[in-house]
C-alpha positions in Angstrom: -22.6 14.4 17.0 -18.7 14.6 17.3 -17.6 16.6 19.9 -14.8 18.7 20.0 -12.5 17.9 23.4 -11.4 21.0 25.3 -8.0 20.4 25.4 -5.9 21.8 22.4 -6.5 19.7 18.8 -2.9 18.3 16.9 -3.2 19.5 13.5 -4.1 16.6 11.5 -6.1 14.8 14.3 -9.2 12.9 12.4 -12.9 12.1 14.1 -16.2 10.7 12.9 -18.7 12.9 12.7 -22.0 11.5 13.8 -24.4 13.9 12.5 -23.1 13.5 9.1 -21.4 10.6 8.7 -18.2 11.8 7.5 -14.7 11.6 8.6 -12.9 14.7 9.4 -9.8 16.4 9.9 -8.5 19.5 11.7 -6.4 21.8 9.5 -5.3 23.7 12.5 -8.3 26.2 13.2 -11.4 23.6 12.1 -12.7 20.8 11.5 -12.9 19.7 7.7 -14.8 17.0 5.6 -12.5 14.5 4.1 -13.3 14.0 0.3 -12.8 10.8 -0.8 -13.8 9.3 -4.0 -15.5 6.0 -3.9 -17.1 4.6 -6.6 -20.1 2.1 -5.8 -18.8 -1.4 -6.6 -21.1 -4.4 -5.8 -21.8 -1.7 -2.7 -19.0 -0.1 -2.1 -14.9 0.6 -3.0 -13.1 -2.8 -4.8 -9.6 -3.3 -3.4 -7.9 -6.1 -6.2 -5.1 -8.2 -5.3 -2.2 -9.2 -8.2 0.3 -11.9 -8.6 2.0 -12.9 -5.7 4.9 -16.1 -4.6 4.8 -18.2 -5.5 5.0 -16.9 -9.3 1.3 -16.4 -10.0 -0.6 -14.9 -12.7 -3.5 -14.5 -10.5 -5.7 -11.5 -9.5 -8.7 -11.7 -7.0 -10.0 -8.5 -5.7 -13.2 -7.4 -2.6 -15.6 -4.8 -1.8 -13.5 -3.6 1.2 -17.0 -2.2 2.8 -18.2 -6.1 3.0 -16.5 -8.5 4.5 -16.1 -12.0 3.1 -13.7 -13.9 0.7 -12.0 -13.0 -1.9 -13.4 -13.1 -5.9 -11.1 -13.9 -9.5 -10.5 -10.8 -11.0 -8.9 -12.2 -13.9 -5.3 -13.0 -14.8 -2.0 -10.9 -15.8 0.0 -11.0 -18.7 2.6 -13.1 -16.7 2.8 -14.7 -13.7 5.3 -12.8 -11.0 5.9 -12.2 -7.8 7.0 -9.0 -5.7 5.4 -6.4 -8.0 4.7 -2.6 -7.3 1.3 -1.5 -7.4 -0.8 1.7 -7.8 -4.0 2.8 -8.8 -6.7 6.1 -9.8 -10.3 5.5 -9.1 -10.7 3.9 -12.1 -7.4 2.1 -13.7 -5.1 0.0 -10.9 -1.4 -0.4 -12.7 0.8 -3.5 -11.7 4.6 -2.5 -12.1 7.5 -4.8 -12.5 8.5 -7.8 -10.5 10.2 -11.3 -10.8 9.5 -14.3 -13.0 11.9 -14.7 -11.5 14.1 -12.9 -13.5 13.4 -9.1 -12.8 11.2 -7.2 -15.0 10.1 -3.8 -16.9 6.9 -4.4 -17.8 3.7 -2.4 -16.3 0.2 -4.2 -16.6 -3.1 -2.4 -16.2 -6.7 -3.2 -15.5 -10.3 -1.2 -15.4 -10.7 -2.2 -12.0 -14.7 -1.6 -12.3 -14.7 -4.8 -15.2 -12.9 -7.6 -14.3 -10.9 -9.5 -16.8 -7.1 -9.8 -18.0 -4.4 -7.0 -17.6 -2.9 -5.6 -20.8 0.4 -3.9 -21.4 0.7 -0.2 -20.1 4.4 0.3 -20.9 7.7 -0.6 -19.0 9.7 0.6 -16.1 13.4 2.1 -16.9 15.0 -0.4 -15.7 13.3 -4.1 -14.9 12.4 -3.9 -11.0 11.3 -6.4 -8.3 10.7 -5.9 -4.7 9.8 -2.4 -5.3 6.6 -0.5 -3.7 3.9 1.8 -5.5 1.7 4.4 -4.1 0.2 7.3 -6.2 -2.8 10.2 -6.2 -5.5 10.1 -9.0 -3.3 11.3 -12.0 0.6 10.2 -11.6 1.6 6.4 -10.1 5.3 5.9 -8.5 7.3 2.8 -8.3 10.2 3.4 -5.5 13.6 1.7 -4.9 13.8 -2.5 -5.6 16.2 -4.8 -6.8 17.4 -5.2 -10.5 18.9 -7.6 -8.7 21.3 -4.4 -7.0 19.5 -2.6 -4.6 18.6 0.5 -5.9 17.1 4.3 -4.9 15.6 4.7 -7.7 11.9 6.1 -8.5 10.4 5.6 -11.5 6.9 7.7 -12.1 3.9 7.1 -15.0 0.8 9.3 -15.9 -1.9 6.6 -15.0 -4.2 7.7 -17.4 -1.8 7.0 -20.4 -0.3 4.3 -21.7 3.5 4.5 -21.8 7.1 4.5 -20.7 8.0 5.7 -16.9 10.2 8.0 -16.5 12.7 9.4 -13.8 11.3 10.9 -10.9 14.6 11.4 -8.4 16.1 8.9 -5.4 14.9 7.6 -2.0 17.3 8.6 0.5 19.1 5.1 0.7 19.2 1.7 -1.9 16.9 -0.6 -0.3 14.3 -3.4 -1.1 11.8 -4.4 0.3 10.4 -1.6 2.3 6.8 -0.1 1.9 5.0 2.6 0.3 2.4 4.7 1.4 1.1 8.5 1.6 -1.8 10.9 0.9 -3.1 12.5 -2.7 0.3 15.3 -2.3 3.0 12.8 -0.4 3.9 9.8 -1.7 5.8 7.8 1.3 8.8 5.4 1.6 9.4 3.3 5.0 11.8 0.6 6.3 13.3 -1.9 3.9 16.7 -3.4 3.8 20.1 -3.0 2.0 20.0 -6.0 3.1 20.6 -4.2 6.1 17.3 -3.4 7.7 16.5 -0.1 8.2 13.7 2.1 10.0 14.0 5.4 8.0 10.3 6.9 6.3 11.6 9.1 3.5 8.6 11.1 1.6 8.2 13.3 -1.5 6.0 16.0 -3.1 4.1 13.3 -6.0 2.9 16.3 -8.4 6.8 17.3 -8.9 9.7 15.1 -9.8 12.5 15.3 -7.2 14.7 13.7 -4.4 12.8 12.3 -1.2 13.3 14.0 2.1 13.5 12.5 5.6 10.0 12.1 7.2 10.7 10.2 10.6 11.8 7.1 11.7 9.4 3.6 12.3 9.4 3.4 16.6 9.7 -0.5 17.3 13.2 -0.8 15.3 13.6 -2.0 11.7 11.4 -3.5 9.4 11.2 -5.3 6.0 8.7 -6.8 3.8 5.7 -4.7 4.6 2.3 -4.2 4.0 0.2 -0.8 5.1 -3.1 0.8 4.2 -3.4 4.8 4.4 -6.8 6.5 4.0 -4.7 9.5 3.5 -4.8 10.7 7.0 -3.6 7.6 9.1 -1.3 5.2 7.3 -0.6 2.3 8.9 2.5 0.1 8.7 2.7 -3.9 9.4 5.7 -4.5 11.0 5.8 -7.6 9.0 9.6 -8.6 9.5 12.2 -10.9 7.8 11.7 -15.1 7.2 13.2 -15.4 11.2 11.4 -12.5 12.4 7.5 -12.5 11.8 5.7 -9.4 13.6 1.8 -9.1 13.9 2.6 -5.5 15.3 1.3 -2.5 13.1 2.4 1.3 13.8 1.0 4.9 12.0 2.1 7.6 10.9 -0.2 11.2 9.8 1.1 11.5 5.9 0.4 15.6 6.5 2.9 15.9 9.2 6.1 14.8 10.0 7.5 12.2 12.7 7.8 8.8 13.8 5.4 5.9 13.5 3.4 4.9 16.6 2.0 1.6 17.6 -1.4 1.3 15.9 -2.5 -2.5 17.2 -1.8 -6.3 16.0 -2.8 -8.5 13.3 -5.0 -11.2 14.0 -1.4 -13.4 13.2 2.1 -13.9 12.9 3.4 -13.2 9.8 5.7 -12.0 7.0 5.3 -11.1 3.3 2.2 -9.6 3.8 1.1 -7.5 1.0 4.4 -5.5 0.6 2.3 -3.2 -1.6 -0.3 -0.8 -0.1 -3.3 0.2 -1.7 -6.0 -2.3 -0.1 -7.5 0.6 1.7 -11.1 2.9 1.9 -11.8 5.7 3.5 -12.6 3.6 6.5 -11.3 0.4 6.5 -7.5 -1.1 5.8 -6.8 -4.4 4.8 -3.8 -6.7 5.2 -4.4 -9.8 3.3 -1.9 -12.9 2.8 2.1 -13.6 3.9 3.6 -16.9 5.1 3.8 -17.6 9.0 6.6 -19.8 8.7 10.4 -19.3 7.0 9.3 -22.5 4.5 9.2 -20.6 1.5 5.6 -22.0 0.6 3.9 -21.7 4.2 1.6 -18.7 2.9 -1.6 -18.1 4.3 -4.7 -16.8 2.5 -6.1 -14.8 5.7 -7.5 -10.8 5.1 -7.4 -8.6 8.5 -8.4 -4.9 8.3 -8.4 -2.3 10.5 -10.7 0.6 11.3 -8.7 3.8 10.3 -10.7 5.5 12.8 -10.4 3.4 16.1 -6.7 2.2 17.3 -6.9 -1.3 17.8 -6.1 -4.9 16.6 -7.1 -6.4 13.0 -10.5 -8.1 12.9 -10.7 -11.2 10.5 -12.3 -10.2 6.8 -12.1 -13.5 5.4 -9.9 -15.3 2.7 -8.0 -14.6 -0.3 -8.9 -16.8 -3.2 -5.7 -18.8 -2.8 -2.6 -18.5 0.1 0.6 -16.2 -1.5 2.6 -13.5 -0.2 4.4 -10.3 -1.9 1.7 -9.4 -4.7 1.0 -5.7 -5.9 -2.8 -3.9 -4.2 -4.7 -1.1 -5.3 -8.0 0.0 -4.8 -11.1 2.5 -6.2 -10.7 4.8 -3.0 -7.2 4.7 -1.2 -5.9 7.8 0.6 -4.0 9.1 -2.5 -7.0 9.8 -4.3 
């Protein structure tokens, strides 16, 4: 079994519980189960992978439980790159982008049948470079370009088709950056105005509202980056600019506030790694694509994922079904739900 260490537990600490195979975390006097929703997909939770640069209308998707490569999905109404994504257990979303004129339009998919995306609704304004994260019932698209930098956050009720609507600002105008959080915090890190910066803004997803200062990212400032959160650890490539690629990767603990600390390295170099951060289970994160040189069209098709449970460096998965960078995740079990 697990056992409890003498010395005084951090609120929010998580451990593996051998005895009944669950992961855990401490709420301050004990130790509770994490409840995570999973739905068996050929064995396990089904992370998918949409659009991408260069302009693509392709999606791909894994069972993040097995390693191995990538599988075609299906395709989306158009082909773009630098989408938001977002997802409940059962519908993933695909938000905005450029063609590479920006756009409003929100695509969805039943991520249990593969096949095409069809129209959800539009954004309020058309949006690339923007991140997603959401919990089971309400998706958020935060900040972007239309081209102008914006702090804007846009929010949709995942279960129904429609418009989005208003849900309040980011602290500053940025693009870029990355989103991440748990199923009550929806989380906004780095991003540039074209400024880099290293501030993690956060908000309450179930009301509309103006995000609040969480912390700051520890190694400096960071663009065009990808993360995973399991809703306890969320952890942050610190995937840099065309001149700056970073295999480093920091965390944060969505239920608490504070900086990020260093988490371990991907297996390479890179930038434009999945800017959008829903390629997560309960257990594992993955980090899939990017380029590894400022050529625009040097992308790589590599998957790395962590073990939410062990600091450490990425272990290889295997391969995306073709080499792009900034594309929109989601998955049947990420932390939000």
């Amino acid at each position: 079994m697990s056992l409890t260490p003498k010395t005084p537990i951090p609120t929010g600490a998580v451990r593996y519980n051998t005895d009944s195979n669950k992961m855990e975390v401490y709420i301050g006097s004990t130790w509770m189960e994490v409840a995570v929703s999973s739905p068996n997909l050929d064995g396990g939770a089904r992370g998918v992978m949409a659009g991408g640069y260069p302009n693509v209308d392709t999606m791909d998707y894994i069972t993040i439980a097995t390693q191995g490569n990538a599988t075609d999905f299906g395709n989306l109404q158009s082909a773009r790159s630098y989408p938001a994504g977002c997802s409940s257990n059962t519908r993933g979303l695909i938000m905005g982008g450029s063609t590479p004129s920006r756009i409003d339009t929100i695509d969805f998919v039943t991520i249990s049948q593969t096949g095409n995306a069809t129209d959800f609704g539009n954004l309020v304004t058309g949006t690339a470079h923007n991140v997603g994260w959401s919990s089971q019932t309400r998706g958020l698209s935060m900040a972007g370009s239309t081209p102008t930098k914006v702090n804007t956050v846009n929010y949709v009720t995942i279960a129904s088709t429609g418009n989005a609507q208003d849900f309040g600002d980011i602290n500053n105008a940025v693009y870029v950056g990355g989103g991440l959080g748990n199923s009550t915090r929806g989380i906004h890190y780095g991003g540039a105005t074209p400024t880099v910066l290293n501030v993690i803004d956060f908000c309450t997803i179930a009301t509309t509202g103006n995000f609040q200062d969480f912390g700051d990212l520890s190694d400096g400032v960071f663009d065009d980056m990808g993360g995973s959160s399991n809703g306890i650890i969320a952890i942050m490539a610190t995937s840099g600019a065309d001149s700056d690629l970073q295999k480093r990767c920091d965390f944060i603990r969505p239920s608490t506030l504070g900086n990020s600390t260093k988490f371990g390295d991907l297996t390479t170099l890179r930038a434009w790694s999945n800017g959008n951060n829903q390629l997560c289970s309960p257990t594992r994160g993955c980090f899939a694509g990017g380029k590894v040189t400022p050529s625009p069209n040097n992308n790589i098709n590599t998957i790395d994922y962590f073990t939410f449970a062990t600091q450490g460096d990425a272990v290889d998965f295997g391969d995306m079904s073709a080499a792009r960078s900034s594309y929109a995740t989601f998955s049947t079990a990420h932390g939000g739900l």
